[in-house]
C-alpha positions, 0 to 999 in steps of 0.5 A: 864565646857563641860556637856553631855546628857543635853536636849536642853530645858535645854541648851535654859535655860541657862541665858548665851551669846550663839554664835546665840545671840552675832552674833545677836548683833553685825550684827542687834542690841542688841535689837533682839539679847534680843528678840531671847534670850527671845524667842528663836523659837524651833518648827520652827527649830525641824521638819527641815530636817537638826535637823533630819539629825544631830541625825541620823549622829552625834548619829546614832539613829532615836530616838524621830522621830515621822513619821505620815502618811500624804501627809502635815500639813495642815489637823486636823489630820497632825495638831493633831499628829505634836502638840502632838509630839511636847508636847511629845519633839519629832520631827514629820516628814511626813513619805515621807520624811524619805527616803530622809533623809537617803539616805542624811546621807549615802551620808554624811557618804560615804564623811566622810570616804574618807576625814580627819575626817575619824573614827571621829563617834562613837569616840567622844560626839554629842550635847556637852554643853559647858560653860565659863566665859569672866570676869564677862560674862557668855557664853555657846555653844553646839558644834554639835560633839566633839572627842579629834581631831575635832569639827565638825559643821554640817550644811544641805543647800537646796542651794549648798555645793560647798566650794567656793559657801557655803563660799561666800554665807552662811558661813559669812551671817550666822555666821557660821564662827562667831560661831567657834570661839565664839566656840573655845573660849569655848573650850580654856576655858574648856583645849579643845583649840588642837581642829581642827575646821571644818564645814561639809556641806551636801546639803538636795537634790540629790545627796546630796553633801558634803563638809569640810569647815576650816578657814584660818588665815585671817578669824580666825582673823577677827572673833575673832575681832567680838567675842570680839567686841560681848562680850564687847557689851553685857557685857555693855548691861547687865551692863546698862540694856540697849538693843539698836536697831537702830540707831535714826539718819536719814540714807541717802541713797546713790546712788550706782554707779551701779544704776546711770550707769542704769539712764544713760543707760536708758536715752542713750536708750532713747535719740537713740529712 
């Protein structure tokens, strides 16, 4: 079923496998992949630049965005005024950083209208919540942007967005790759499988570079192994009740040929000295 308007406290609630948990499960164990089911951190996230970003580009609105005037967090007052946001479900942020933010997403808008999502804002849903069922198996995702033609999955970066930098460094450590297919299973499930996929990467710092992120054949295969293999590990997890960690065998640390060409460089130094 693909919902609309539902809160994100609301979406958190929901006792269904999400792409973060799976993507846990399989690359660190079931066990922390439970504990971030149980306890998902929302303070640390909700005052990031990028949580921000995404309601002022995906919704054009600065809605529920609390500016409190204050160099940082440190003082009482900061304290006082960014728990109470908090209370109220809004998102505080220091008033100095407001600027940044915006000149951010202008840039994002700039790149978006010179590439092939061009049109896609104010044609589509933001925060679109998605459920399906995997067999017995319950899952739900919350695509970023949804319109007819994309799924749009907006990811900020204090490090570069250079395509070939952001796929080599973040793109599989993060399961950002993981979660559009997890993502598109949903979709396929919901009747929204002629959905193109893309990742819009938008760095946090001048000039804000932007950039288009796709998976070709290759990785669309191997993540679509992943999902499968996440599914089948969390349905036999929640069938047993039983959430391993790691591993209790003894790991043997193996040396790296990179490490011994450092022993026998140094004993070379050492023997010409």
């Amino acid at each position: 079923m693909i919902k609309y308007n539902i809160p994100m406290a609301d979406y958190l609630a929901m006792p269904a496998l999400s792409s973060g948990v799976a993507f846990r499960a399989i690359t660190q164990s079931p066990l922390h992949a439970k504990y971030c089911q149980i306890a998902p951190d929302e303070n640390c996230s909700a005052a990031d630049k990028g949580t921000v970003a995404h309601r002022m580009l995906l919704e054009n609105s600065e809605d529920g965005i609390v500016l409190i005037e204050a160099d940082d967090w440190r003082t009482k007052a900061a304290k006082e005024m960014r728990d109470a946001a908090y209370a109220e479900g809004k998102i505080p942020l220091l008033y100095k950083q407001i600027g940044g933010i915006r000149a951010m997403v202008k840039a994002a808008r700039s790149f978006v209208e010179n590439s092939e999502i061009a049109g896609i804002f104010g044609k589509g849903n933001a925060e679109v919540t998605i459920d399906w069922n995997e067999g017995d198996l319950l899952c739900k995702a919350r695509p970023d942007y949804l319109s007819d033609r994309f799924h749009i999955s907006l990811k900020t970066t204090m490090a570069s967005a250079d395509p070939s930098s952001f796929v080599r460094r973040q793109l599989g450590p993060s399961g950002y790759d993981f979660a559009i297919e997890f993502y598109k299973r949903g979709l396929i499930a919901n009747d929204r499988g002629n959905v193109q996929h893309r990742l819009l990467v938008v760095e946090q710092n001048p000039p804000y570079g932007c950039c288009l992120i796709g998976l070709d054949r290759s990785k669309i295969e191997m993540c679509g192994r992943m999902v499968d293999q996440a599914i089948r590990l969390w349905r036999e997890c929640q069938k047993t009740g039983f959430y391993p960690g790691y591993s209790t065998e003894t790991h043997f640390a193996e040396a790296k040929p990179w490490e011994l060409a450092e022993v026998e460089e140094r004993a070379y130094g050492m023997v010409g000295a």
